[in-house]
N, C-alpha and C positions, 0 to 999 in steps of 0.2 A: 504494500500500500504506500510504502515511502515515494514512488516514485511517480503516483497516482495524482493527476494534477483536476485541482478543485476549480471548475470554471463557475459553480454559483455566485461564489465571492465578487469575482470581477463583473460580473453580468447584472447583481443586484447596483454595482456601487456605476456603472455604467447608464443604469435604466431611472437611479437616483440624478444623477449630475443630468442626466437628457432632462429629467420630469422639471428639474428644478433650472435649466436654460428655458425651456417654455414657459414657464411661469414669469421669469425676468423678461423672457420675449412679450409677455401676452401684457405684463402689468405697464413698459415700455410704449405698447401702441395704446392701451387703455390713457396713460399721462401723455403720450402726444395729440390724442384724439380732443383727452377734456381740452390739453394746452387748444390747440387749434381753436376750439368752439367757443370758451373765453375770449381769445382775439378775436373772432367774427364778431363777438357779441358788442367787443368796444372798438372796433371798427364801424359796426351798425351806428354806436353810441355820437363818433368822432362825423361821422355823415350827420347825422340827424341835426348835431348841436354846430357845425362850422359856420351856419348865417350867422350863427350869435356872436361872432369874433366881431362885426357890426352893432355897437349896442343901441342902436336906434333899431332894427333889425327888433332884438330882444326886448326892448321896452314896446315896439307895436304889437307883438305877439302877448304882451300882458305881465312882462317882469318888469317888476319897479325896484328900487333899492329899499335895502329894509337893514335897520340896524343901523351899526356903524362898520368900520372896516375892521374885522374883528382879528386881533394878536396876542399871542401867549408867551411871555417875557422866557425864552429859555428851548422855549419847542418850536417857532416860527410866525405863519400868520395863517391864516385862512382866505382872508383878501374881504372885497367888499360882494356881499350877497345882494345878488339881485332874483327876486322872490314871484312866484306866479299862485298868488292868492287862491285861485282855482284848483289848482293842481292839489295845491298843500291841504287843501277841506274836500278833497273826494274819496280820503278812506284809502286811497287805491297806490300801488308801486306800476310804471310802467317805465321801463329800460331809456326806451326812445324820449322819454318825454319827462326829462328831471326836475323837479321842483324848483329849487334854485339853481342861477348860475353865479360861478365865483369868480370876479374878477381883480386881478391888482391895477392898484392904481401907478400910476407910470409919469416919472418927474415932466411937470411942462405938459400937467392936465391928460387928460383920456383914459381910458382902462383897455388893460389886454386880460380877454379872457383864460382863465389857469383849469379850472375845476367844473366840476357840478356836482350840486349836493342833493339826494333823494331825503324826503322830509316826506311822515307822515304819521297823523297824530295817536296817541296810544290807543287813545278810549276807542275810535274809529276802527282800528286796525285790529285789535284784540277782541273785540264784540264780531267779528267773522272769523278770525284766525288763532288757532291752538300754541302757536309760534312766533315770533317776530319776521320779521318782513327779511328776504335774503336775495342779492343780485349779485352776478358774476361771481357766484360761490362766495358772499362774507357775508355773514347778517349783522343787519344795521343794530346801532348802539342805542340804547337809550337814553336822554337826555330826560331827567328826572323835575319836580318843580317843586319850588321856586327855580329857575333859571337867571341866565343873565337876560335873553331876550324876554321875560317876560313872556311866556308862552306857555298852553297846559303840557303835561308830560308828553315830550314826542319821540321817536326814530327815525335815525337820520345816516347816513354813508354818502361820505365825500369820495370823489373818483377824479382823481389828478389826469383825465386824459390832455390834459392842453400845454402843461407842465409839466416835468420829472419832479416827483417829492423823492429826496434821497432815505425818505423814511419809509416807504411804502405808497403805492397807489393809493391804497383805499385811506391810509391815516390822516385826522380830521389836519393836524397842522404839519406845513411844508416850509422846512429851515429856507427856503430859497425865496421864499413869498414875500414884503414885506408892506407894510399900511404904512413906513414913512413921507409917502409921497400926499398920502390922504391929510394927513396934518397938517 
């Protein structure tokens, strides 16, 4: 028997390393597919919102500025919101169609569009939904109250498509942003 050569060995640990390359193959096209579908999705987003780089454009469509230009001593700025009253009291999340747009203000007057921000109010959203509100895979944060704006409890996700936040896409404030020009 010494000289009797065992092939199960080799053949399990063969059929182990095959199972486990298709698995890394399969979860591979699985994260290129989601990756892919994310980008179509703010591709869709970056189409839908480009008129608004004109904010005559976005204030005839029904955004007004709201607030002030809002900054966080240490984490960056958010920029000045300009707000679609309608959107913001319909209960509803739709991709295409963000509640606010975020713009910074730019030395020597004007704004350039950075962000947009999905706002939608608690008591509305949670009297249909078991869940919070969730787009391009991150669900929105809740903004509790008393707030600073002054507003009942709402949920809300910023989306840096017009700008690089080196903090993240979706994170509410962007070190590169800043409201010194609003002052």
């Amino acid at each position: 028997m010494s000289g009797y050569l065992n092939l199960a060995r080799p053949m399990a640990r063969s059929a182990r390393t095959g199972l486990a390359a298709a698995m890394a193959i399969a979860l591979l096209v699985a994260t290129a597919s989601s990756s892919f579908a994310g980008q179509a999705s703010l591709a869709a987003l970056r189409a839908a919102t480009a008129q608004f780089h004109d904010l005559s454009v976005a204030e005839a469509a029904g955004y007004g500025a709201f607030y002030i230009c809002t900054d966080e001593p240490g984490e960056g700025a958010m920029g000045q919101h300009f707000v679609n009253g309608l959107l913001v009291g319909d209960a509803a999340v739709d991709q295409l169609h963000p509640e606010a747009l975020v713009y910074e203000p730019m030395r020597g007057g004007g704004y350039q569009l950075v962000a947009v921000e999905y706002v939608v109010f608690a008591a509305g959203w949670d009297a249909e939904n078991a869940s919070p509100p969730a787009l391009f895979g991150h669900t929105f944060g809740l903004v509790g109250s008393p707030n600073r704006y002054g507003l009942p409890p709402f949920y809300e996700l910023h989306v840096w498509v017009w700008k690089p936040n080196p903090s993240g896409m979706f994170y509410e404030w962007n070190p590169r942003v800043s409201c010194a020009a609003a002052n």
